[in-house]
MIFILUM-744113 format. One record per residue: x, y, z of N, C-alpha, C in turn. Coordinates in steps of 0.1 Angstrom, whole numbers, plus 5000, padded with zeros to 4 digits. Layout:
BEGIN
XYZXYZXYZ
...
//
This chain:
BEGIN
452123662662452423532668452323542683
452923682686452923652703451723662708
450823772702448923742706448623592703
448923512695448523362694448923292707
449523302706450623232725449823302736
449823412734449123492746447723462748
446923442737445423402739445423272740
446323162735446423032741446422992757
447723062761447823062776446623182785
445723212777444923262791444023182789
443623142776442323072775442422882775
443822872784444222702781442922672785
442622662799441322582804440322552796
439622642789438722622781439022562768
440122572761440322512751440922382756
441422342766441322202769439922092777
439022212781437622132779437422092765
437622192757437022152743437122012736
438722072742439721862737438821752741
438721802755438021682761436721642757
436121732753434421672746434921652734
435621642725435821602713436921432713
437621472725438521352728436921272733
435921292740434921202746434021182735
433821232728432821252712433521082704
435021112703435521032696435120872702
435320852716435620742719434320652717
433620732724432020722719431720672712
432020772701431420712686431720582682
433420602683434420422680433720302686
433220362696432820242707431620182699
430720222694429120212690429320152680
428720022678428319892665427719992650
428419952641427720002632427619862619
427519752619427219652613426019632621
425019622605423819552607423219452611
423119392623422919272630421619192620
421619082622420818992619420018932630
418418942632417918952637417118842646
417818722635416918552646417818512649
417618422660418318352673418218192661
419018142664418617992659419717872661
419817782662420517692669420217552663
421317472659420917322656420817242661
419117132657419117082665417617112673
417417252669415717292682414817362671
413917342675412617382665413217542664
412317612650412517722647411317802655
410917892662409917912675409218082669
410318102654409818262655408718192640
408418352634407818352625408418272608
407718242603408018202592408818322580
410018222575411018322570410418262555
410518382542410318402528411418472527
412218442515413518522511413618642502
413418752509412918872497414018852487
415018812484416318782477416918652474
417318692461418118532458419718532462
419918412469420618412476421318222476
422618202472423318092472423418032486
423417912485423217882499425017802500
425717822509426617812512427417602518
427817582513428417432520429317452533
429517362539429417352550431117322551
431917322558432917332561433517212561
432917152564433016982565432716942549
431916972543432116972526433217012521
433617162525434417192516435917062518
435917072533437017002534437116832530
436216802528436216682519436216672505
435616822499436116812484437416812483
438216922493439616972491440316812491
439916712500440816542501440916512492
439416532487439116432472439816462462
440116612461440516662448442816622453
443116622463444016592467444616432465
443516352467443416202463443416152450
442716232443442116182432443216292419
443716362422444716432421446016362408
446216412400446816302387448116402387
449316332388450916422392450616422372
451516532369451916562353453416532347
453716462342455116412330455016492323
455916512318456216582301456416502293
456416442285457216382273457516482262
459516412264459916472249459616392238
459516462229459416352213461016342209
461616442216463016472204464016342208
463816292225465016192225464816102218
463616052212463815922202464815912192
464416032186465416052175466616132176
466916132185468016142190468916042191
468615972198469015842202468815732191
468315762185467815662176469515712160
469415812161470715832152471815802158
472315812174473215802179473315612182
472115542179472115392179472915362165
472015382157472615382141474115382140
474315532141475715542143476715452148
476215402159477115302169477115142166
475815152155475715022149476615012138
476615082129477515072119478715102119
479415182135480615182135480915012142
480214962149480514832154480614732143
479314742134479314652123480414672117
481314772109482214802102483414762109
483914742120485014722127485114542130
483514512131483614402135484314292123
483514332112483714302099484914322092
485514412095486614542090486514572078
485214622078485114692063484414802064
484214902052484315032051483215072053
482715182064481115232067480415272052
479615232057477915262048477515392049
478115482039477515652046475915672042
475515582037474115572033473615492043
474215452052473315362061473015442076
472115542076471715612084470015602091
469915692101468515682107467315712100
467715832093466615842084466015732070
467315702066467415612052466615442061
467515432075466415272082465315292081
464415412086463115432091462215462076
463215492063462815482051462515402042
463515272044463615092043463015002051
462915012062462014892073461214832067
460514892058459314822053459314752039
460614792036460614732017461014592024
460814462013461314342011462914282012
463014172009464414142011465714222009
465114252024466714382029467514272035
468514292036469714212040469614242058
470314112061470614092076470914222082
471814302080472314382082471014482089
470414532080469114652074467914542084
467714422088466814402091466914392109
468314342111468414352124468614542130
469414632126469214732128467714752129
467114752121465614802118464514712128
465214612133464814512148464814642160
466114662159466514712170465814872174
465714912160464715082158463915062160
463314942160461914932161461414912183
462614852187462614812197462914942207
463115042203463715182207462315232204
462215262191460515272188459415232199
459115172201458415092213458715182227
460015132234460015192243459915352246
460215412231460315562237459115662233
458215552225456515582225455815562237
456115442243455415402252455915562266
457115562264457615652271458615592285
459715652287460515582298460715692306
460115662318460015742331461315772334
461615902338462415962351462115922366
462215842376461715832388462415922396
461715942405462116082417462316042426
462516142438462016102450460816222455
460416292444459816382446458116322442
458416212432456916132432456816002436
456115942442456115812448455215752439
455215622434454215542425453415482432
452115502426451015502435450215342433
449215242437448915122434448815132420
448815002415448514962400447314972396
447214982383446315122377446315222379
446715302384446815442385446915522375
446415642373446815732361447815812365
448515872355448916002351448716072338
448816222343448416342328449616312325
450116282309451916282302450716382290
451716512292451716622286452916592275
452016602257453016602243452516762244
453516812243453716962239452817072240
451417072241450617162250449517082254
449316972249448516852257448716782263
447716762273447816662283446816582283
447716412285446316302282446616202291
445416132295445616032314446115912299
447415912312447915762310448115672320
447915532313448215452330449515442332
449515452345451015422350451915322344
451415192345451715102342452415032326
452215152318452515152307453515192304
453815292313455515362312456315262318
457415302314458615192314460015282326
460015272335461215312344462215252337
464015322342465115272335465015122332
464615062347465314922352464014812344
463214862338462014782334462314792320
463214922313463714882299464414812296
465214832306466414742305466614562304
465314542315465214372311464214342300
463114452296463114482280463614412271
464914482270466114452261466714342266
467014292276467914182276466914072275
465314042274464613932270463813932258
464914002250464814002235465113862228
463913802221463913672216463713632205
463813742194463613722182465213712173
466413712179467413722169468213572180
469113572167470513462174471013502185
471713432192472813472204473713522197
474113572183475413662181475213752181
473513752172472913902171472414002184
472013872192471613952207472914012215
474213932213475113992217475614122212
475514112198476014222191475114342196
473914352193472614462193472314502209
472014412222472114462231472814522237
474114512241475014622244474014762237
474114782223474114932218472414982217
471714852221470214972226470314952241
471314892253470914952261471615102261
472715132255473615252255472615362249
471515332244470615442236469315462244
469415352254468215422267468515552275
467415602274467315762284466215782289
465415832295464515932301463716002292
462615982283461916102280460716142284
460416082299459116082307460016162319
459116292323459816352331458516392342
458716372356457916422365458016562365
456516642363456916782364456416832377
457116882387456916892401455417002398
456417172392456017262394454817262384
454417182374453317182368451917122376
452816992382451216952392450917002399
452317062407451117182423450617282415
450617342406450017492400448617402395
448717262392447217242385446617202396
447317162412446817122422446017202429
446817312426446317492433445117572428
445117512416444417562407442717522407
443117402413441917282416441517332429
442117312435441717342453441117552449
441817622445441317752446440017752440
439817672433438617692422437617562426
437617522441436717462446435017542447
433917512443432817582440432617602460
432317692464431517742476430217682475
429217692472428017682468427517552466
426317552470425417432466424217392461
423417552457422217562451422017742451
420917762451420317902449418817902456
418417972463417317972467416618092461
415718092456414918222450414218272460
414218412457413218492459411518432459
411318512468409718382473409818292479
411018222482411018072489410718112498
410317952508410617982521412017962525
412217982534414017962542413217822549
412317862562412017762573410817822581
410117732582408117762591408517752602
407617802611407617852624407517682630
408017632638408017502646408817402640
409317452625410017352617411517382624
412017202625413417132634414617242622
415417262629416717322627417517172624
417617142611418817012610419517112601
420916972597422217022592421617112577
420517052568420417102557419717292561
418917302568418317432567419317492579
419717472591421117542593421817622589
422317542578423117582568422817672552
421017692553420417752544420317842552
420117872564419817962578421218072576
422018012580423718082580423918152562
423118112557423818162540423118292538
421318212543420818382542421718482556
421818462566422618542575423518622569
423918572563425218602554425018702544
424418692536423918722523423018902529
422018852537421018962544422419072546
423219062558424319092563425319162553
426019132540426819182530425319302520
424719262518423419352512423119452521
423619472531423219612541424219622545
425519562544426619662550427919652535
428019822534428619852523429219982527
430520052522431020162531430520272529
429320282519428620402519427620392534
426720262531426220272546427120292557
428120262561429020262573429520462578
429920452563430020642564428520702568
427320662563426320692566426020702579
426020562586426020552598426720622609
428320642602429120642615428320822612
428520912601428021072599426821092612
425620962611424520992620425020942636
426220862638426220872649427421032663
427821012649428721162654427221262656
426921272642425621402651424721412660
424221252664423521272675424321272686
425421152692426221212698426821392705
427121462692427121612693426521642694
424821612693423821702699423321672713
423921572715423721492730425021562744
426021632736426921732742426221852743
426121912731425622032729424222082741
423621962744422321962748423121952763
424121882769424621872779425222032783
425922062773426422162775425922282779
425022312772423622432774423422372787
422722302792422222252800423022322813
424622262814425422302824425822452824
425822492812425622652814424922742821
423722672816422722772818422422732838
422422552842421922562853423122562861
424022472858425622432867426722492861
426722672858427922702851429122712862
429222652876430322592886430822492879
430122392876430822262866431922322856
431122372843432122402835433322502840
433522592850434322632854435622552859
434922392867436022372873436122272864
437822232862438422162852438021982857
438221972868438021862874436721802875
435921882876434321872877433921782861
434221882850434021862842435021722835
435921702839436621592835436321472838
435821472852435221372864433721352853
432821452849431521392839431921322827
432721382822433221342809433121162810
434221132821434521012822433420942825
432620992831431020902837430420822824
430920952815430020972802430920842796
432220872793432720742785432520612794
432320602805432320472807431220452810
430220462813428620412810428320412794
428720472785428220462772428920362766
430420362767431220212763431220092769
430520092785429719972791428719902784
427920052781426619952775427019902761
427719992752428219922742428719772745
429419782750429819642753428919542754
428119572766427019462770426419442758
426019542750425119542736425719442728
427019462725427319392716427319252721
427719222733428119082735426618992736
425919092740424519032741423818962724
424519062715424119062703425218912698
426218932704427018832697426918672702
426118662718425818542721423918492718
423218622712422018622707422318532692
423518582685423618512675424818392672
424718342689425918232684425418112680
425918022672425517932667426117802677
425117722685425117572691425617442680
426617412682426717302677427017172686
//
């Protein structure tokens, strides 16, 4: 261990050259483009001035930003919120009406309930012939429950706002969903005058029977928040990119032909496309492997060089640190210029 320390500290100098050409190797290399540039100038708006482009590749031609963002509106506009409907409150409610009818009837009357006179046994009778008052107004009233809780009675939010008349919504029965119009569902306050502009019975019977269907109104239309944004999300993610395909063989655009919005935008797709088809991380490892080695051979060659004619240089630490740096900043200069040149060769005029 102490020979390790010992041949460190006599040989620091030189093994901190070494740093430094591998510290300069590095920066180097980092500095140097290794995406495959795309090679025409083009701009919208001015004639195309080079040669005529054929598409060795099929390649989708891309919509324009201003498309996409107008589908995303449309689909946001045009966009249908989702209800649930339960089936189970009808009958629900529909036994707890019964019930309340024939405890009213029985008390009013004072006489002994009908244990046969139930929801199932009405909805089993309604339709036979001369049923008595009793059996036919009940079966009024089922039927009037019936109505409203098919048609469906909304839950109102403040989480959905009701949109102009006609409008749709999806009202999802149990894993289906089907457009319904707005207009057809019934909010609390629209059942309710429903029932109180009931005109088929007496004033004793409207008195008796409204009270106990409006007590059997509920909600089985429900706004489902978390169902419409997931089918909203679902819509917007699964917006198509795309707007055709250009084959192999086509032209792209002929030499003097105008740059407008449609070939622009066929211009930018092949860019694109050329661009993803030549850079892939096998090429990139490829690349960066070839530019380390020439790099290193561009030291190595330096190095011999100073050996053999300026071995003063490599002696002095400062000499050599002072080239080093010439070396990183003229070669990450021109990198620079390179790139920016490349990057305003291919900027797009709008």
């Amino acid at each position: 261990m102490k020979k390790v320390f010992s041949s460190i500290r006599d040989n620091h100098d030189t093994i901190f050259k070494a740093l430094l050409f591998f510290i300069t190797l590095f920066i180097i290399v980092y500095s140097f483009p290794r995406q495959i540039n795309f090679e025409y100038e083009y701009s919208k708006g001015k004639p195309w001035l080079q040669e005529t482009i054929i598409t060795s590749f099929d390649f989708p031609i891309l919509k324009t930003q201003e498309q996409l963002q107008k589908e995303r509106e449309e689909i946001i506009n045009d966009n249908l919120p989702i209800f649930s409907f339960d089936e189970n409150i009808f009958q629900q409610k529909g036994v707890e009406f019964v019930q309340n009818f024939e405890q009213k009837w029985s008390e009013d009357r004072k006489i002994k309930k009908d244990k046969g006179f139930t929801f199932f046994n009405l909805f089993g009778l309604k339709k036979q012939a001369n049923q008595s008052r009793k059996y036919s107004v009940a079966n009024y009233g089922l039927s009037i429950l019936d109505y409203l809780y098919t048609n469906g009675i909304v839950q109102l939010s403040d989480e959905f706002h009701w949109k102009e008349e006609g409008s749709q919504v999806l009202l999802q029965k149990e894993n289906v969903a089907e457009k319904q119009e707005l207009d057809n569902l019934f909010p609390i306050n629209s059942a309710v005058d429903h029932i109180n502009s009931l005109s088929k019975l007496s004033l004793q019977e409207s008195d008796f029977i409204v009270p106990l269907l409006l007590e059997a109104l509920s909600q089985n239309v429900f706004y489902d928040k978390q169902a419409s944004e997931k089918m909203l999300s679902y819509e917007l993610d699964n917006i198509v990119s795309t707007r055709g395909m250009l084959q192999k063989g086509q032209i792209i655009i002929q030499k003097g032909e105008l740059v407008n919005e449609d070939k622009y935008q066929i211009l930018s797709s092949y860019q694109r496309e050329f661009e993803n088809q030549h850079w892939s991380k096998a090429s990139v490892n490829f690349v960066l492997l070839g530019q380390v080695l020439l790099v290193f051979v561009a030291f190595l060659i330096l190095f011999l060089f100073l050996k053999q004619y300026r071995p003063e240089v490599l002696h002095g630490l400062a000499k050599t640190t002072m080239i080093l740096l010439l070396i990183i900043v003229i070669s990450c200069g021109g990198n620079v210029d390179s790139n920016k040149n490349k990057f305003e060769y291919k900027k797009i005029e709008k």
